[in-house]
C-alpha positions in Angstrom: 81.3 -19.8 64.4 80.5 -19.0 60.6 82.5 -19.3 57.5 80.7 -17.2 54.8 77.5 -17.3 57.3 77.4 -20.9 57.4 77.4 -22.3 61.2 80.7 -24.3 61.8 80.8 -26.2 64.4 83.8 -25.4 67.4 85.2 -28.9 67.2 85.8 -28.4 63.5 87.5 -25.8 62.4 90.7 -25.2 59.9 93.9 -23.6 60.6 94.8 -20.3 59.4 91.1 -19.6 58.6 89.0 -16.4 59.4 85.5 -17.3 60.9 83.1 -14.9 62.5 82.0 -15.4 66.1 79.3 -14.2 66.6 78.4 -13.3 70.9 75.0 -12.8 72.2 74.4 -10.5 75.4 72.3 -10.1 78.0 71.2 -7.8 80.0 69.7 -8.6 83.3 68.5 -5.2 84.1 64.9 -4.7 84.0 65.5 -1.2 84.3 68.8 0.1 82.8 69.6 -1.4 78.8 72.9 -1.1 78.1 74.2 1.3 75.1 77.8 0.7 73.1 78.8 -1.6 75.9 82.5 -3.0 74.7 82.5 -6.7 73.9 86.2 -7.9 74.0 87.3 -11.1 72.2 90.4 -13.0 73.3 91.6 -16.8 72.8 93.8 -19.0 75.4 95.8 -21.8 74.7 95.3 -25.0 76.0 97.0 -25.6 79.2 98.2 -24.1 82.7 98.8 -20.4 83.0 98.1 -19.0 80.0 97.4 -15.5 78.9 94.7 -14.2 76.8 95.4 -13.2 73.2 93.1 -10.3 71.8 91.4 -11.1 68.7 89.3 -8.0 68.5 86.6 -6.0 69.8 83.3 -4.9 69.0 80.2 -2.4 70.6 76.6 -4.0 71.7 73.5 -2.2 72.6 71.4 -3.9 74.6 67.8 -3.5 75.7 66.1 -4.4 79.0 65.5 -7.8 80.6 62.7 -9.0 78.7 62.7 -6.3 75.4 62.1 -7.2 72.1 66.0 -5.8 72.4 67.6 -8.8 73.8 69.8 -10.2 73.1 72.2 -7.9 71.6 74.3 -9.5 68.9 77.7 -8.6 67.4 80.2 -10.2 65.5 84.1 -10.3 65.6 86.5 -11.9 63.0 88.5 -14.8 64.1 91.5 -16.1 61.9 92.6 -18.9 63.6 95.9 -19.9 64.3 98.3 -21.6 61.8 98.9 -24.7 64.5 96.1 -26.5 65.4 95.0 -27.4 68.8 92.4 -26.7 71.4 91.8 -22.7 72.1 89.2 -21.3 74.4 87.5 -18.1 73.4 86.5 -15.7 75.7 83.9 -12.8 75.1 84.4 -10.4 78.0 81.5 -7.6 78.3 83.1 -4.4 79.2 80.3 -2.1 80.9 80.7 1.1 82.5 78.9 0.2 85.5 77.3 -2.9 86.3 75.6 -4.4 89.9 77.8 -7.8 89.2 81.1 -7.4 87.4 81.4 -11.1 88.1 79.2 -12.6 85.5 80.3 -10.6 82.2 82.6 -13.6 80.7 81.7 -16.2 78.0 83.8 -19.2 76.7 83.4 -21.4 73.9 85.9 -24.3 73.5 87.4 -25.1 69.9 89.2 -27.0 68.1 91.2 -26.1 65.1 92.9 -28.8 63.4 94.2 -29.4 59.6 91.9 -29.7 56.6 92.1 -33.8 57.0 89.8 -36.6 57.2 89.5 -36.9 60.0 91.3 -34.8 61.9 93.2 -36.1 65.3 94.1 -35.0 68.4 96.5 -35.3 71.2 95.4 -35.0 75.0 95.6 -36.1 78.5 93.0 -38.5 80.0 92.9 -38.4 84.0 90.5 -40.9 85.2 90.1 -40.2 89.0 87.7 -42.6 90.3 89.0 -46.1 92.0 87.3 -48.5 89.0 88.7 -49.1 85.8 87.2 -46.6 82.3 87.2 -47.0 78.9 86.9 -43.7 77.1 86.4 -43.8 73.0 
């Protein structure tokens, strides 16, 4: 994340604010680089069943494995939401064709809280093993 192309870090960023994500990609083809491939930027909510919410998209060209055209970089406006909590981005590369449609998705976790010091959240702790934990 980057506010005014600072680096912010994911754990600490503001309500209602736009940031730009910026996604690298990859290509793992040593023969095929990849030309105005769609790279589609969504958010989830924190917790069970929920749905993507589109943020935007953007187009990456990509050279081969190995290029001085790797990684191929593009960037995507994020205004976060106006109530803070813990959203998951997702970057999902959109290819035409590809030998393994099963490895085109990226997450980053955030957390977007009020401008406080410092800022607090709520969530569940499981601890699943027989002995006691303390967790700070």
């Amino acid at each position: 994340m980057f506010r005014g192309g600072v680096p912010v870090p994911s754990s600490q960023l503001e309500t209602s604010t736009t940031y730009e994500v910026r996604v690298q990609v990859w290509n793992n083809s040593l023969e095929a680089p990849v030309v105005h491939m769609p790279v589609r930027l969504s958010f989830l909510d924190f917790g069970i069943g929920a749905q993507a919410i589109a943020i935007g998209d953007a187009f990456a060209d990509v050279g081969v494995k190995g290029s001085t055209s790797q990684p191929g970089l593009v960037s995507i406006p994020w205004t976060t939401p106006a109530t803070p909590g813990h959203f998951c981005l997702q970057a999902l590369l959109d290819p035409i064709d590809d030998l393994d449609f099963t490895n085109n998705l990226g997450q980053e976790n955030t957390d977007v809280a009020q401008a406080t010091s410092p800022a607090e959240f709520t969530f569940t702790l499981r601890n699943d093993t027989r002995r006691p934990r303390r967790y700070r």
